[in-house]
VMD Tcl script that draws the C-alpha trace (Angstrom):
set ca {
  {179.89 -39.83 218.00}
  {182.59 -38.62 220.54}
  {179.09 -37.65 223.27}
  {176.82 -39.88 224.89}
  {173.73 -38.33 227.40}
  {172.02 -40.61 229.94}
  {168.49 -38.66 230.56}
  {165.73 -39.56 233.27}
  {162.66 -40.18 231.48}
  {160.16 -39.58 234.14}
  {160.40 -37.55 237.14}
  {163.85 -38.80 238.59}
  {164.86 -41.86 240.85}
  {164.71 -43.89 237.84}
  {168.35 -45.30 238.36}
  {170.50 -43.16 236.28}
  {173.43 -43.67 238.92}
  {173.52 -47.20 237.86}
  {173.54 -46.54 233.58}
  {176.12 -44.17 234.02}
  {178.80 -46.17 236.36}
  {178.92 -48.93 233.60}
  {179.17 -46.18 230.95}
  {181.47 -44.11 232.24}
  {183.81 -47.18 232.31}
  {184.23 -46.47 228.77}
  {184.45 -42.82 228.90}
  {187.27 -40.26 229.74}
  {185.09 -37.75 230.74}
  {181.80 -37.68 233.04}
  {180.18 -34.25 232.69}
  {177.20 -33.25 235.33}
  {175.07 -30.85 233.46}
  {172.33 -29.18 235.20}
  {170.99 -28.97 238.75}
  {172.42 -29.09 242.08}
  {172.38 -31.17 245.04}
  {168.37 -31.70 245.02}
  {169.42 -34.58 242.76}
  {170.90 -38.14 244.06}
  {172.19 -40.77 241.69}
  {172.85 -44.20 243.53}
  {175.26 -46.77 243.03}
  {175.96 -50.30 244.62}
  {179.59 -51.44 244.36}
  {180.40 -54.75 246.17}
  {177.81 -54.17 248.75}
  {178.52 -50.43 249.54}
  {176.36 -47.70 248.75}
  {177.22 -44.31 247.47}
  {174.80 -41.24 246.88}
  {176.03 -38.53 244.54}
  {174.69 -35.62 244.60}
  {177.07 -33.12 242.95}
  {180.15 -35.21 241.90}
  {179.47 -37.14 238.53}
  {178.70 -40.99 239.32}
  {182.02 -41.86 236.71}
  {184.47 -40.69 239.74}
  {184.46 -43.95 240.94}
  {186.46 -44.94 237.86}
  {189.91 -43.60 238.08}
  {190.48 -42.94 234.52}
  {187.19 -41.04 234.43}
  {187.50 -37.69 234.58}
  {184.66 -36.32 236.67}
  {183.30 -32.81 235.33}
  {180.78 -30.69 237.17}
  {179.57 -28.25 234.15}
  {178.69 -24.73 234.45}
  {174.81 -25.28 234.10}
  {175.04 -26.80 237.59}
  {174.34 -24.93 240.84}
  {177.17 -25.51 243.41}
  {176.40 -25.96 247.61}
  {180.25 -25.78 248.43}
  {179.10 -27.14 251.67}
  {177.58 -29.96 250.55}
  {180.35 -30.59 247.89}
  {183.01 -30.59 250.07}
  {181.23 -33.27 252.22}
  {180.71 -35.02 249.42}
  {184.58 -34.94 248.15}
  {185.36 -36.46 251.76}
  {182.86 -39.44 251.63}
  {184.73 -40.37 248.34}
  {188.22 -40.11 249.77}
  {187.29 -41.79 252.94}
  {185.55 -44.64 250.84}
  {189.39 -45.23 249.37}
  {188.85 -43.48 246.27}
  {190.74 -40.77 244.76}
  {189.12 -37.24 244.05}
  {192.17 -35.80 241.76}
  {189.91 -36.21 238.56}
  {187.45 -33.83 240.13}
  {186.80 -30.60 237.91}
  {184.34 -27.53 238.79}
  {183.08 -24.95 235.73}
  {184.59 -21.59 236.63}
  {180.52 -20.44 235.49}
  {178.64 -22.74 237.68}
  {177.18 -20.62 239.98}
  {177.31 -21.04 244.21}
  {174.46 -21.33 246.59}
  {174.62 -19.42 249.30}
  {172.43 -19.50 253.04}
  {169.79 -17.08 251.98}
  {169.35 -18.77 248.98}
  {168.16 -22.33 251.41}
  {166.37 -19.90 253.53}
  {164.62 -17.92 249.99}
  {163.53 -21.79 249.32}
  {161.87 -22.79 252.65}
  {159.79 -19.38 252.77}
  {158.68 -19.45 248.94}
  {157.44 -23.15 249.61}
  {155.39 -21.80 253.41}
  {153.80 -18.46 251.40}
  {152.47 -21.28 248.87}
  {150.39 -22.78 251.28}
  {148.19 -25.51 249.95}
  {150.05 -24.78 247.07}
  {153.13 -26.02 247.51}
  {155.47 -27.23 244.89}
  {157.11 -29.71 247.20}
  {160.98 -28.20 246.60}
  {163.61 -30.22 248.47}
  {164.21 -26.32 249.90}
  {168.04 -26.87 248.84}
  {168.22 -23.33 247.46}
  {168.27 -24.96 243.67}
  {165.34 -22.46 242.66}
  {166.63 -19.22 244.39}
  {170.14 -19.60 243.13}
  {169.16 -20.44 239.75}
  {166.91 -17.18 239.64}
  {169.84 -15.41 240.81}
  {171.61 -15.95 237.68}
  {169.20 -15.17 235.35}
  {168.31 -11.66 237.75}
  {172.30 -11.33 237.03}
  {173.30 -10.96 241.08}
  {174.97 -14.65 241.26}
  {178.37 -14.88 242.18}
  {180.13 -17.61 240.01}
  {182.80 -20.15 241.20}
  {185.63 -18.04 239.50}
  {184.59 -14.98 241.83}
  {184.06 -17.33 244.92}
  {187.91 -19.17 244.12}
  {189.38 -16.00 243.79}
  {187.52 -13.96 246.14}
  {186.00 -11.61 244.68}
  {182.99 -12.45 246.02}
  {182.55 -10.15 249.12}
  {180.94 -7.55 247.55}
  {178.57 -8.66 245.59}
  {177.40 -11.11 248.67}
  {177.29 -8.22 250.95}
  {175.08 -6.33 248.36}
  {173.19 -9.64 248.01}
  {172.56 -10.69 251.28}
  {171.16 -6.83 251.98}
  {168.57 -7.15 250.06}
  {167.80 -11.02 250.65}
  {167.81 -9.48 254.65}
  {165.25 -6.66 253.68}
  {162.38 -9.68 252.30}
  {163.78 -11.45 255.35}
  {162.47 -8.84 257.72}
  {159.26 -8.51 256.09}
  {158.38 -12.14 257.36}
  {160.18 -12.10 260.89}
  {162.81 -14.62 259.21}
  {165.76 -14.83 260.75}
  {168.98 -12.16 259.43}
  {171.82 -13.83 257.59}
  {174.46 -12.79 258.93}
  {177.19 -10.92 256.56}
  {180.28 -11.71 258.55}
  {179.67 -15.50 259.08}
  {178.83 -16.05 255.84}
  {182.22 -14.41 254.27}
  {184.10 -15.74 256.62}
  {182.68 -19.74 255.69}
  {182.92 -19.24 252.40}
  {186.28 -18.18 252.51}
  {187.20 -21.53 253.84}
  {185.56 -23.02 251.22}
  {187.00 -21.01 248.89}
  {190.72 -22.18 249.84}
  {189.66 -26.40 249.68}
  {187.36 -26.10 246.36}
  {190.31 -23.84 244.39}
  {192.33 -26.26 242.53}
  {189.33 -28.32 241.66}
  {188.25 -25.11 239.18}
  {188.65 -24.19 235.76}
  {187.17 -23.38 232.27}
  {185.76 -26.33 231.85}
  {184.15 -25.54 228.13}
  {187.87 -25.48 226.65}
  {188.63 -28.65 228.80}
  {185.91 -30.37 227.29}
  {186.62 -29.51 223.84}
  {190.11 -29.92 224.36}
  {189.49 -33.16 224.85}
  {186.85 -33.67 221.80}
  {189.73 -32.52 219.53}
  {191.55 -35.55 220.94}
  {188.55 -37.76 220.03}
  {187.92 -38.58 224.11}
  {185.04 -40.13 225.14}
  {182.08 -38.13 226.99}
  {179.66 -38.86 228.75}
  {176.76 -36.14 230.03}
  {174.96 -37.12 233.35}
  {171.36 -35.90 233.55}
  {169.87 -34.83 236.97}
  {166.08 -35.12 237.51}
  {164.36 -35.81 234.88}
  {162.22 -34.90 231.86}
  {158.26 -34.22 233.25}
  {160.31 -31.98 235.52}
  {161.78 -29.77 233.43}
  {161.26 -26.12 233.77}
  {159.83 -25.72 230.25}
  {158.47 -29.74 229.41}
  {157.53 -30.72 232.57}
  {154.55 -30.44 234.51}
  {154.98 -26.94 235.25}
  {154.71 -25.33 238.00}
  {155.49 -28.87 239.45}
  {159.34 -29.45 238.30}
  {162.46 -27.86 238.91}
  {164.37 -24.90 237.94}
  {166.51 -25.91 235.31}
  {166.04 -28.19 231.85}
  {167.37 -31.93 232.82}
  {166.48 -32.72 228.86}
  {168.43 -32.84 226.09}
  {168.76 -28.95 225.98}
  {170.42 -28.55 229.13}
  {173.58 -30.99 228.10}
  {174.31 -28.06 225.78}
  {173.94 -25.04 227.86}
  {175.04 -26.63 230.71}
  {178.69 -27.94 228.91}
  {179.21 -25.59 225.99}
  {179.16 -28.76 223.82}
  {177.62 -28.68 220.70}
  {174.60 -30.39 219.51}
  {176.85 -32.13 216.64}
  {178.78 -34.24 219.03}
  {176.14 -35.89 220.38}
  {175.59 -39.14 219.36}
  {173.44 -41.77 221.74}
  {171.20 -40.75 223.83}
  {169.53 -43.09 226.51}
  {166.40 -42.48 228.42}
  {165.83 -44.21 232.19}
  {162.99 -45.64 233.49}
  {162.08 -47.98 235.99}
  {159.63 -51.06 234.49}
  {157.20 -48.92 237.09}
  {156.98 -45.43 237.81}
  {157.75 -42.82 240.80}
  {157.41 -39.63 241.91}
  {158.27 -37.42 244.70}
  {156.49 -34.26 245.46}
  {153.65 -32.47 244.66}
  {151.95 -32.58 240.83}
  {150.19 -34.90 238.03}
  {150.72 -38.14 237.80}
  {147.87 -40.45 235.96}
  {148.69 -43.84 236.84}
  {150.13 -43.41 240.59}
  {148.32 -46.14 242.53}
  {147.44 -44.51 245.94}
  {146.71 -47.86 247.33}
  {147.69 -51.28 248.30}
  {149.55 -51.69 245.00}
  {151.10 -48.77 245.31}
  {152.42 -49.67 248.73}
  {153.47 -52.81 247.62}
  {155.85 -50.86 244.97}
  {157.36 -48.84 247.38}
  {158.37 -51.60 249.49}
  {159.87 -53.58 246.76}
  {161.57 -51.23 244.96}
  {162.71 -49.02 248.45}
  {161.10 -46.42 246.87}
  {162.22 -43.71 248.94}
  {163.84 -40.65 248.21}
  {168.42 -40.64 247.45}
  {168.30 -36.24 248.87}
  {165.32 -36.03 250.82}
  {164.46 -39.64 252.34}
  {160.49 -39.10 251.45}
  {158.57 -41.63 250.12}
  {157.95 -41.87 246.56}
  {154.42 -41.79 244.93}
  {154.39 -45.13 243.03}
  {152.28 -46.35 239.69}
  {152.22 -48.25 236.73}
  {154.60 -47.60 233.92}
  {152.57 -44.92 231.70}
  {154.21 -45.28 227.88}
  {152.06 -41.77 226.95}
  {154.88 -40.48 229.07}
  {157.58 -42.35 227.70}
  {156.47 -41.47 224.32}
  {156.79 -37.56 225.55}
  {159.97 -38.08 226.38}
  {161.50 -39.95 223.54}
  {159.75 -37.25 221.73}
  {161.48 -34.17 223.31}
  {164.82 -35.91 224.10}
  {165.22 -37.87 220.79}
  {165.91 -40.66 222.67}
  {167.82 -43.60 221.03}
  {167.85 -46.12 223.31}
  {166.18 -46.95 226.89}
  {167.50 -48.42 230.27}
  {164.99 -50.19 231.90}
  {166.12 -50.87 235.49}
  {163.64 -52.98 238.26}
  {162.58 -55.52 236.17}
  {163.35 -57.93 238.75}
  {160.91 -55.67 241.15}
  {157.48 -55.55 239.30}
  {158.45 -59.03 238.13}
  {157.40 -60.27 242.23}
  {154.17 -58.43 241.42}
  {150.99 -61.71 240.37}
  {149.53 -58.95 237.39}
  {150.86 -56.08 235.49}
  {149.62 -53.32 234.27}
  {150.85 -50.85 231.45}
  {149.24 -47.47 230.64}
  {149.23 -47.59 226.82}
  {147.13 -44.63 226.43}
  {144.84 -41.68 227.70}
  {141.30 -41.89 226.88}
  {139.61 -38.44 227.37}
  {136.15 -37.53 225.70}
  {135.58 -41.26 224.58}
  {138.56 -41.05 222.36}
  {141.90 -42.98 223.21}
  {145.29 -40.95 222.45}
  {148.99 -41.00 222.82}
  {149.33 -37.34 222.94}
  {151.24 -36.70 226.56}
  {149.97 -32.99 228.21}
  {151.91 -31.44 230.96}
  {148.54 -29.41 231.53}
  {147.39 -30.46 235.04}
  {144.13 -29.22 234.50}
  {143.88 -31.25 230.83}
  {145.38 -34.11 232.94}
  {142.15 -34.17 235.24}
  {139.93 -35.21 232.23}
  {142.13 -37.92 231.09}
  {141.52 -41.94 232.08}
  {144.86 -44.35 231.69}
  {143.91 -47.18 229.60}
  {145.82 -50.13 230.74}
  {146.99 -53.60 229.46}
  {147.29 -56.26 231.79}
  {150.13 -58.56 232.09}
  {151.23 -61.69 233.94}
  {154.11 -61.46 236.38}
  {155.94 -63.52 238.71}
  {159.29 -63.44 237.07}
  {161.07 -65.18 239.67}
  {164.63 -64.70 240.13}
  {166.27 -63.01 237.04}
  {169.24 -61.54 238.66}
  {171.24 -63.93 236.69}
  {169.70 -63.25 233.34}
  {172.73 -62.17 231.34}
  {171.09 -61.81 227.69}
  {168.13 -60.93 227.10}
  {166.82 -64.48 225.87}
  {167.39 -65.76 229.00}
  {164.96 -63.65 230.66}
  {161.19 -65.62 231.02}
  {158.61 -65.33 228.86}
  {156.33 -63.47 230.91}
  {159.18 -60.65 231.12}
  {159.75 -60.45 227.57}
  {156.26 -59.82 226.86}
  {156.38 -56.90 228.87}
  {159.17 -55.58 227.37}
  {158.47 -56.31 223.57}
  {155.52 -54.26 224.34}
  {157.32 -51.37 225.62}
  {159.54 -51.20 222.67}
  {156.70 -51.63 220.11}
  {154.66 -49.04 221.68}
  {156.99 -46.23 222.28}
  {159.30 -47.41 219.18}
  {162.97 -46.76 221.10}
  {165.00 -50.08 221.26}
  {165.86 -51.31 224.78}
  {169.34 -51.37 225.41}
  {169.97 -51.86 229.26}
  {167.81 -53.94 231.22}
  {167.89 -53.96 235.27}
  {167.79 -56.73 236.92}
  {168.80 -56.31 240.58}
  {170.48 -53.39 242.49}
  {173.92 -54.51 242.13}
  {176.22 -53.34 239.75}
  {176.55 -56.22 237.60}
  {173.12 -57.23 237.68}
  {172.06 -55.58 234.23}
  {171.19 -56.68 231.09}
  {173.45 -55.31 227.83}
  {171.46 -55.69 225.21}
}
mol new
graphics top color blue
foreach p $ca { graphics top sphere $p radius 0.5 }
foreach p [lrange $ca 0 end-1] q [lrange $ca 1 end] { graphics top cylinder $p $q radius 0.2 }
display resetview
């Protein structure tokens, strides 16, 4: 099939970045789908580090051309500074392309964020207060402007209209007034730098199917937090599953041929929400530390547990996933035991059924295998065969539980230092 998806599995931060720089080597396009720049995919190349937040991870490959689709939510800001870390890192931008329909966040929609997340109180959702949410319910209330009106400027009246009536909530809580003028007069500048980078991307991209290209769709976040799968209210504002590759590309569901789920041989999460097997203790602090578990956007520290395969299951479920990446191996391999949630017992009974329902969640006991570690040094590993037995175990039991094949394998944070199985 001429469309490949790379999909967290989890709830982000499981090392996408890294699945989708080797497979966009073999790809002509790299589409971002959904989200905005609450997302961070991370990549190591010879020693440097680069954090994408907007631009799709396959820009680093200069015959890659690097989509950003229209179900994505655009900080022009942000993107631009973004654009210049790439060109100042000695790479070339030219293969950038913006949807005319992905829509632009704005200042009141960052401010709309931060005093949503203080009226929740001890309730709070734990956004990254990027103006993701705000912007996205902008488009669905039908008052977002769209990159097409911000290119061509015909976006002044509709912001003055919007940031009215964002001012009038505003006043309400003694936030400060955005003010009209400034605003404009920014985004005007952006306007001029972002302009050649846009077009209809949806004929672009099937263009380029007719001409049997490769493509490859970039999830952001992940699947437990999407807007209808996840553990709602607890996710984001947009569907990182399989769903969202089609509305947020205009590609059909009949192109798409593999699709691979990430994980980390652990799990993470950042913010607020369920999350059965998070170890709030030593062990969990010991994860952290190894893995650097802290957050590519924000910089928060990362809630870390055992790998829960009721979850995995979920996903492979909802997705259809054909294949898994499996990156930081090498980190729970440093750990003496092991252990692997391989089901929820609730009411005496043991299931695989995965519930988003927090309150369902509360009755619900991981059961867990144990399993020896100390890997030692795999980074070297290049089949699987090579890795040690202890590591294999834990991975034939991953595969036999959740019944997806494992096709990557992570075995350090360089680029190189994975597994093709």
């Amino acid at each position: 099939m001429k469309v490949d998806v790379v999909l967290g599995s989890f709830y982000g931060d499981e090392g996408k970045g890294k699945i989708i720089d080797y497979l966009s080597q073999n790809a002509d396009i790299s589409v971002r789908c959904t989200g905005g720049n609450n997302a961070g995919h991370s990549i190591e190349i010879e020693g440097k580090k680069f954090a994408f937040h907007l631009i799709p991870s396959g820009i680093l490959n200069k015959n890659t051309l690097a989509v950003i689709g229209n179900g994505v939510v655009v900080d022009p800001k942000v993107l631009i500074e973004e654009i210049e870390n790439v060109k100042q890192n000695g790479y070339s931008i030219e293969n950038l392309k913006i949807s005319d329909k992905a829509h632009v966040i704005f200042p009141y929609h960052v401010q709309m964020d931060k005093l949503q997340e203080e009226l929740r109180k001890e309730n709070k959702i734990g956004t990254t207060a990027r103006g993701i949410g705000p912007a996205y319910c902008d488009k669905f209330e039908r008052c977002g402007i769209r990159m097409a009106d911000l290119v061509n400027e015909k976006f002044e009246e509709p912001l003055k209209r919007n940031i009215q009536n964002k001012n009038e909530i505003f006043k309400l809580y003694n936030y400060p007034l955005i003010d009209e003028k400034e605003v404009i007069k920014e985004y005007k500048k952006y306007a001029q730098i972002l302009k050649k980078y846009v077009v209809d991307t949806v004929n672009l991209l099937h263009n380029a199917l007719e001409e049997n290209k490769k493509i490859l769709c970039e999830g952001a976040q992940a699947t437990l937090l999407d807007i209808d799968f996840g553990s709602y209210p607890y996710v984001t504002s947009s569907n990182p599953t399989i769903g969202g590759v089609c509305t947020g590309t205009g590609i059909g569901a009949k192109y798409i041929g593999e699709v691979y789920g990430v994980l980390k041989a652990y799990s993470s999460r950042v913010g607020e929400g369920p999350y059965l097997t998070e170890q709030n203790n030593k062990i969990g602090d010991t994860i952290r530390e190894l893995g650097h578990e802290y957050g590519t956007t924000t910089k928060r520290p990362r809630r870390c547990g055992w790998l829960d395969l009721v979850a995995l299951k979920y996903a492979a479920m909802v997705n259809g996933l054909t294949g898994l990446a499996i990156n930081h191996v090498d980190t729970i391999g440093k750990l003496e035991k092991i252990k692997l949630c391989v089901g929820y017992e609730k009411d005496g009974k043991v299931t695989m059924n995965f519930s988003v329902d927090s309150d369902d969640l509360k009755d619900c006991k991981p059961v867990y295998e144990e399993f020896e570690g100390n890997f030692g040094d795999i980074s070297n590993c290049k089949t699987r065969e090579d890795l040690p037995e202890n590591a294999k175990k834990y991975l034939n039991r991953i595969e036999e539980l959740v019944k997806v094949p494992i096709k990557f394998i992570g075995t350090g944070a360089a680029r190189n230092a994975m597994i093709i199985c």
